[in-house]
C-alpha positions as CSV (number, residue, x, y, z in Angstrom):
1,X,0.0,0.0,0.0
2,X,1.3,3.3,-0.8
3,X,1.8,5.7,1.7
4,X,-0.1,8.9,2.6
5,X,2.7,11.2,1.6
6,X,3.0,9.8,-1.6
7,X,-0.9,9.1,-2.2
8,X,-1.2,13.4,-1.3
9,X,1.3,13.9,-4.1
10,X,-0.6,12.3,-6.8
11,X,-3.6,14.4,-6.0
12,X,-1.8,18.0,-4.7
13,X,1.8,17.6,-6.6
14,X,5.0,16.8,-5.2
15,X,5.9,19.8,-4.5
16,X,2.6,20.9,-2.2
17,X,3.2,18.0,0.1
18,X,5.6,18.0,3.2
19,X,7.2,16.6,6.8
20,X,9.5,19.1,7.1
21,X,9.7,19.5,10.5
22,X,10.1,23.3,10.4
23,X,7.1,23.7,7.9
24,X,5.0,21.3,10.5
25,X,5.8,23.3,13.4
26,X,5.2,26.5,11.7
27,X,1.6,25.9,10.5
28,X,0.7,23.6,13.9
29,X,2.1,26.1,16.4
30,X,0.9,25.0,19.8
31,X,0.1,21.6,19.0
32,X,2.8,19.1,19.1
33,X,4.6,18.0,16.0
34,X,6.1,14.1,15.9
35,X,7.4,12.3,12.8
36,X,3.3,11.2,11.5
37,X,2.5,14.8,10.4
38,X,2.3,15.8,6.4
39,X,1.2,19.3,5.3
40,X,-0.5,19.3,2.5
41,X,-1.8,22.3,0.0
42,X,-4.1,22.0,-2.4
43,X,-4.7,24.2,-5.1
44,X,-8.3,23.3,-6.1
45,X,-11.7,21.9,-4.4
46,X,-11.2,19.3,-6.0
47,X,-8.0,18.4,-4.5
48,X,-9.5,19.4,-1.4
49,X,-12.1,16.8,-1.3
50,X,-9.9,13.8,-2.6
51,X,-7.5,15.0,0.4
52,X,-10.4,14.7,2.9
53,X,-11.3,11.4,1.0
54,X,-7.4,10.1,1.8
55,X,-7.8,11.1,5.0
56,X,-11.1,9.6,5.7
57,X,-9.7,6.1,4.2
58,X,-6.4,6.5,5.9
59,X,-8.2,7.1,9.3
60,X,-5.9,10.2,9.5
61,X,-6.8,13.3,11.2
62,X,-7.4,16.5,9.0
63,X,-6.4,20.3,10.7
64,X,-6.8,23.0,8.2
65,X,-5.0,26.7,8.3
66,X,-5.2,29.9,6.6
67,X,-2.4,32.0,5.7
């Protein structure tokens, strides 16, 4: 099975997915960051929904941001 990372590429492109761990802790501030986080931005609502459809499968949490 592929994992998350690379099943968020497919749908968002390569270079809108991420673990960096400074990128993480920037958009989670507060909240803890540990080596399961990927950011992920999408550039459509389309990508947005097959995201949230990932997720859903994956049983992964989903936290959203604005700039």
């Amino acid at each position: 099975m592929k994992s998350i990372k690379k099943k968020l590429a497919e749908v968002a492109g390569s270079e809108n997915v991420t673990d960096d761990p400074s990128t993480l802790s920037s958009l989670m501030g507060d909240r803890e960051v540990d080596g399961s986080l990927v950011a992920c931005f999408p550039g459509s609502t389309e990508e947005v929904q097959r995201i949230v459809q990932l997720a859903g499968e994956a049983r992964c949490s989903v936290f959203t941001t604005t700039d």
